[in-house]
C-alpha positions in Angstrom: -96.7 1.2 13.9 -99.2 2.9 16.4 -101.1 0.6 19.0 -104.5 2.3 18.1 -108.1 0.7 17.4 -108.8 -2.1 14.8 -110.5 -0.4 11.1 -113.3 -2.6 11.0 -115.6 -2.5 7.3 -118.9 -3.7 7.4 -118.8 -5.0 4.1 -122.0 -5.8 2.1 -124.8 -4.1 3.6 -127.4 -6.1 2.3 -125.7 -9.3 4.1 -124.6 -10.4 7.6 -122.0 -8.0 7.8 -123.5 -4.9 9.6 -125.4 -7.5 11.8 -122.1 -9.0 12.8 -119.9 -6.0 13.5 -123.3 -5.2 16.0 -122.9 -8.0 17.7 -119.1 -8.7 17.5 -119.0 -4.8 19.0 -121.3 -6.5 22.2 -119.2 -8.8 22.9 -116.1 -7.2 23.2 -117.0 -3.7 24.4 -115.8 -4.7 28.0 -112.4 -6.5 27.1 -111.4 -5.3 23.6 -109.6 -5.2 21.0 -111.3 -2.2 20.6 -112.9 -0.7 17.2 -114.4 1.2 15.1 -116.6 0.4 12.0 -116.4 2.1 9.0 -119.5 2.1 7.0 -123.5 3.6 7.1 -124.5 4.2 10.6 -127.9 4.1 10.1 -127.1 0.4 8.6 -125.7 -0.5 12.1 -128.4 0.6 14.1 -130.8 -1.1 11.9 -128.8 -4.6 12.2 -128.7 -4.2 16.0 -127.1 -2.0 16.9 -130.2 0.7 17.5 -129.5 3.4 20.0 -125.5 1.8 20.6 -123.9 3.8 18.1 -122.3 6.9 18.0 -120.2 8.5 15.5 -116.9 9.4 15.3 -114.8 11.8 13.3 -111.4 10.5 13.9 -110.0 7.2 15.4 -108.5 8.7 18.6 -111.9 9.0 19.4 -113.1 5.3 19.5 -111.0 3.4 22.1 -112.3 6.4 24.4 -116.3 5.7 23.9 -115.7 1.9 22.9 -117.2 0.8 26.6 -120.4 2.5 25.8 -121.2 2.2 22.1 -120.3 1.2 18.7 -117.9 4.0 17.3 -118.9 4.7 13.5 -116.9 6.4 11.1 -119.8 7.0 8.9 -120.1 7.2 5.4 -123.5 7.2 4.4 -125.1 5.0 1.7 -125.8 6.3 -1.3 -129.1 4.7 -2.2 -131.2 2.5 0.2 -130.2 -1.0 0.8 -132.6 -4.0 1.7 -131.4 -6.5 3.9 -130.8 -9.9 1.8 -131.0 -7.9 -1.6 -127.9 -7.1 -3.2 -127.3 -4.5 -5.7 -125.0 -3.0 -7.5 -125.4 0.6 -6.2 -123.9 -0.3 -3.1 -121.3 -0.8 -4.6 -119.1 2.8 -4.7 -120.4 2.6 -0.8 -118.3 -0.7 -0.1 -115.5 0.1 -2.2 -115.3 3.7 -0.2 -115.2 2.1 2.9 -112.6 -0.1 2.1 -110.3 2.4 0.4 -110.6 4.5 4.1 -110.0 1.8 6.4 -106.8 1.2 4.1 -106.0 4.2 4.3 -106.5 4.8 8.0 -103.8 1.9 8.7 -101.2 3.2 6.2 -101.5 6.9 7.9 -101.0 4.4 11.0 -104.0 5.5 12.5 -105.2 2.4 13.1 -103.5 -0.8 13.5 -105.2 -2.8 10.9 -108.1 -3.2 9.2 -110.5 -6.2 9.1 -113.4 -6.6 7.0 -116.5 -8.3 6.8 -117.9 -9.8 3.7 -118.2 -8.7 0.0 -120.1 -10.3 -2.6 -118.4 -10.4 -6.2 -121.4 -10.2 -8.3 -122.8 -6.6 -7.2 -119.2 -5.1 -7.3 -118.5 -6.4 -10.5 -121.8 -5.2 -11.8 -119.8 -2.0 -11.2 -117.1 -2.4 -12.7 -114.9 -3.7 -9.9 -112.1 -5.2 -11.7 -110.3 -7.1 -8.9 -111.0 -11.1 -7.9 -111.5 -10.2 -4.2 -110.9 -8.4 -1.4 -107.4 -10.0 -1.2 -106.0 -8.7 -4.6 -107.7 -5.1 -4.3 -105.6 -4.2 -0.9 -102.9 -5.3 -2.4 -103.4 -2.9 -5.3 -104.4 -0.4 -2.5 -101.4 -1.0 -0.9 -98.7 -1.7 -3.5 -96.8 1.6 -3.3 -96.7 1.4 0.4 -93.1 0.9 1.9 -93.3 -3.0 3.1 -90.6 -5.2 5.0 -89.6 -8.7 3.6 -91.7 -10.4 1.4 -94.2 -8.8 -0.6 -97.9 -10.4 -1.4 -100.6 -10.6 -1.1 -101.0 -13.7 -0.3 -104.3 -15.3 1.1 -103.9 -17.1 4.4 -106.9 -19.4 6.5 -106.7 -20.4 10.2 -108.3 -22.5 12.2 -107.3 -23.4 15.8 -103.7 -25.0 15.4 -104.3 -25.0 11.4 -103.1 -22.6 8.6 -102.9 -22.4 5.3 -101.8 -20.6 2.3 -103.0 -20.5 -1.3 -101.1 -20.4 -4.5 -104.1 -20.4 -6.6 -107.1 -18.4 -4.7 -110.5 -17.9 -7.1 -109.5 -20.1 -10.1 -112.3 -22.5 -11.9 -111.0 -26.2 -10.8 -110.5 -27.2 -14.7 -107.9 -23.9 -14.9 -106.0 -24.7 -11.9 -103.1 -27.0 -13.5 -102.5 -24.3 -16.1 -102.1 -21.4 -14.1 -100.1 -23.3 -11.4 -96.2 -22.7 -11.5 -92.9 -23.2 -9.8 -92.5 -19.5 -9.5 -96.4 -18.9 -7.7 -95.2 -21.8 -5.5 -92.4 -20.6 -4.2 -93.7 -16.9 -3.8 -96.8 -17.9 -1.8 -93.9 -20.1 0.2 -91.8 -17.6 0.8 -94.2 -14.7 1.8 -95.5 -17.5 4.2 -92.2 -17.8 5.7 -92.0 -14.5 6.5 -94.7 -13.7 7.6 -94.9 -16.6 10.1 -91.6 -15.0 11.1 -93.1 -11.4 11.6 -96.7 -12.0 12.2 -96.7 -15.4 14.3 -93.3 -15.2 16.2 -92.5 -18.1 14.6 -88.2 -18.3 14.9 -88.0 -21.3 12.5 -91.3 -22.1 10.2 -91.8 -25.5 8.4 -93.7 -25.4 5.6 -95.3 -28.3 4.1 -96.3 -27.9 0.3 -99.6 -30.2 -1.3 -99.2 -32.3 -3.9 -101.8 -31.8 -7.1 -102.7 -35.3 -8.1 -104.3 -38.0 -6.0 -101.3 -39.9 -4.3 -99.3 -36.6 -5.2 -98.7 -38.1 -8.5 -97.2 -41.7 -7.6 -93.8 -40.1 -9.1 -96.0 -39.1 -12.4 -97.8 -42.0 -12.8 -100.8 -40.3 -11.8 -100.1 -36.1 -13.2 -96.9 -34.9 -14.1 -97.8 -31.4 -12.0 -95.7 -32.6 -8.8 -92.6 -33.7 -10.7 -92.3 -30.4 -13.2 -94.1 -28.1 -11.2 -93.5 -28.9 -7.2 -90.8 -30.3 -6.6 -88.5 -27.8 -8.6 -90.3 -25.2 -6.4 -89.4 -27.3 -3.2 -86.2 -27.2 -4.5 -85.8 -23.5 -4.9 -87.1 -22.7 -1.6 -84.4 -25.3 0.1 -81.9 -23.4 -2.1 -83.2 -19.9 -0.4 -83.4 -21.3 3.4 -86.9 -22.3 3.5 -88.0 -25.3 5.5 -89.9 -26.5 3.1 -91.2 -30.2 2.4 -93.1 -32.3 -0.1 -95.3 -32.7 -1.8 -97.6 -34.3 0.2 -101.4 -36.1 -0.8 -103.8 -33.7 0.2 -105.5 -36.4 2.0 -102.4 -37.2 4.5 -101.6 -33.5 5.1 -104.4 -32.3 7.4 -104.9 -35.2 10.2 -103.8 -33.9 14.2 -100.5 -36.4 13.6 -99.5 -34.3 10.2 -100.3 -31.1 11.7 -97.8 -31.2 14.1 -95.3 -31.5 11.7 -95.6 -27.8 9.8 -96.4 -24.6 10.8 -97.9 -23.7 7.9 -99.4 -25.8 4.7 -99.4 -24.5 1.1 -102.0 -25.5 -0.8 -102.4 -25.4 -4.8 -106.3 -24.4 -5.2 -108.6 -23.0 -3.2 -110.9 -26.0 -1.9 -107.6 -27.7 -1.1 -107.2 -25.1 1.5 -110.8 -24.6 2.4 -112.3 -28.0 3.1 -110.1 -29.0 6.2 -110.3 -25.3 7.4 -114.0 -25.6 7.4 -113.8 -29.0 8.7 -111.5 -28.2 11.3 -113.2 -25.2 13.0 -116.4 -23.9 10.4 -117.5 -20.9 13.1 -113.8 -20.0 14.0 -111.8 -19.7 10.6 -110.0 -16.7 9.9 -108.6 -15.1 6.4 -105.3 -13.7 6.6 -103.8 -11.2 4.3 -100.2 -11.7 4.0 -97.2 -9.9 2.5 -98.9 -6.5 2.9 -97.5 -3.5 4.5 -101.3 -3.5 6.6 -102.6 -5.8 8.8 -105.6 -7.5 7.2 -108.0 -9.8 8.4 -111.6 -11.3 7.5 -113.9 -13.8 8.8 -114.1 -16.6 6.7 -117.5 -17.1 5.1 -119.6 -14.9 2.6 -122.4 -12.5 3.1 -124.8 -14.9 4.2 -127.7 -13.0 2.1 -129.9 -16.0 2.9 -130.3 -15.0 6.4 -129.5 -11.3 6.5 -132.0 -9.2 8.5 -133.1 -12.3 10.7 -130.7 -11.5 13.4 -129.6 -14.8 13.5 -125.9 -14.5 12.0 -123.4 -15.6 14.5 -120.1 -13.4 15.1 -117.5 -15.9 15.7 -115.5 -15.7 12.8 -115.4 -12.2 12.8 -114.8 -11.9 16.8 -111.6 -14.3 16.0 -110.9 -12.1 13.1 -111.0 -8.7 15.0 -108.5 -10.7 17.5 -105.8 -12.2 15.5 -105.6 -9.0 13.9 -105.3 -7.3 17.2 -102.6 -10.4 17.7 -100.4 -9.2 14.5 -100.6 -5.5 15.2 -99.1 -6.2 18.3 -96.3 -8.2 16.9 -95.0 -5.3 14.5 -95.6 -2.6 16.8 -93.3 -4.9 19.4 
């Protein structure tokens, strides 16, 4: 892997996401990681960015003018956009910009791509068939040549915090049905691995949620732990992995309990999300892992309450743009 700019994709234009990239671009222009944005220019210099962008036909080009303005790789909206509306014809525009930044970090000319925020609806609308951003790079990606475990696998951090899903987008009435040994120890081992390649973690402990309240009380209380989790737990110890539980979901998070794991894996999503958000709400970082790209996202939405006000706050995505910087340099090393 090439040490070149960051892909980053300005996701929704109708929400934060153009604002964001703007301002994100501002506040690193003098120290880096460099960028450049892949998306509508003129969206850019109408979020901020007015008279700051420039744009680029190639990414060699953008760690050269990066001091001085926002490089753009621009690919033009097809229809106009209204900040804070969303629509559906955006949505070949968002896909397209996705697809390129993908494609400019498997070509290796870029060392990763992150991206700011999609909105489901609009895409689905359509006829986006995929859950999330998560599951559509890995479709992007899948015939790629990868290294270890395969994904994707969604991962949040937050200052010392991170955690992995096995269930991502699933209605909370679902989540005990489509929960199995096998996800388990897949989202455990891609973990592993990737807190091996990614983190420069030697030896990771994982620490795996319980379901139930209690995790269970030895299936007095859910029998998910005792047929579902622990014969996972038991696989991984099989394959090497430093895994323990399950834990109560309401024990695993506190400073004492972090200390203890580098890395949690939770069973559904608001497991996962509630002590991210808790923990640091302006800071958290989405993480895709097991892919032969790097990947990363802030973590929140589009934010189409407040687009076009100019009051969206980068901080997610500036901590975004640097892990991603931080993995890149891992594999290239």
């Amino acid at each position: 892997m090439r040490r070149g700019p960051l892909a980053v994709t300005i996701g929704d234009p109708a929400g934060v996401g153009p604002e964001i990239v703007a301002k994100a671009w501002s506040e690193l222009r003098g120290s880096g990681p460099a960028f450049l944005a892949v998306g509508d220019l003129h969206a850019l210099a109408s979020a901020g960015a007015a008279g700051q962008v420039t744009r680029i036909t190639s990414p060699e080009e953008a760690t050269r003018v990066f001091p001085d303005a926002l490089p753009v790789l621009d690919l033009p909206l097809r229809s106009p956009v209204v900040a804070g509306q969303p629509s559906s014809a955006a949505a070949a525009s968002i896909i397209q910009w996705i697809e390129t930044a993908v494609g400019l970090a498997l070509r290796g000319d870029v060392s990763g791509v992150v991206t700011a925020p999609i909105a489901k609806a609009p895409l689905y609308e359509a006829g986006f068939r995929f859950p999330g951003h998560t599951e559509f790079l890995g479709e992007l990606t899948r015939a790629a040549p990868h290294e270890g475990a395969r994904g994707p696998v969604m991962m949040l951090t937050a200052r010392d915090l991170r955690v992995s899903l096995v269930t991502v987008h699933v209605p909370v009435a679902e989540v005990s049905r489509r929960l199995t040994s096998e996800g388990i120890v897949h989202t455990a081992l891609v973990t592993a691995e990737a807190l091996r390649r990614d983190f420069g973690i030697r030896h990771p402990r994982l620490a795996v949620a319980g379901l139930n309240p209690h995790a269970g009380e030895s299936g007095q209380i859910g029998r998910e732990e005792v047929e579902i989790v622990e014969p996972a737990l038991q696989r991984l110890r099989e394959l090497g992995v430093d895994a323990a539980g399950p834990y109560p979901a309401d024990t695993l998070f506190p400073d004492a309990m972090r200390a203890l794991y580098d890395a949690a894996i939770c069973l559904y999503h608001d497991q996962a999300l509630i002590p991210v958000k808790m923990l640091d709400f302006w800071g958290g970082v989405n993480v895709s892992l097991g892919l032969p790209i790097v990947r990363t996202s802030p973590d929140h939405g589009t934010a189409f309450d407040i687009a076009g006000r100019g009051v969206a706050r980068p901080d997610s995505l500036i901590a975004a743009i640097g892990l991603a910087a931080e993995i890149a340099g891992r594999r290239a090393g």
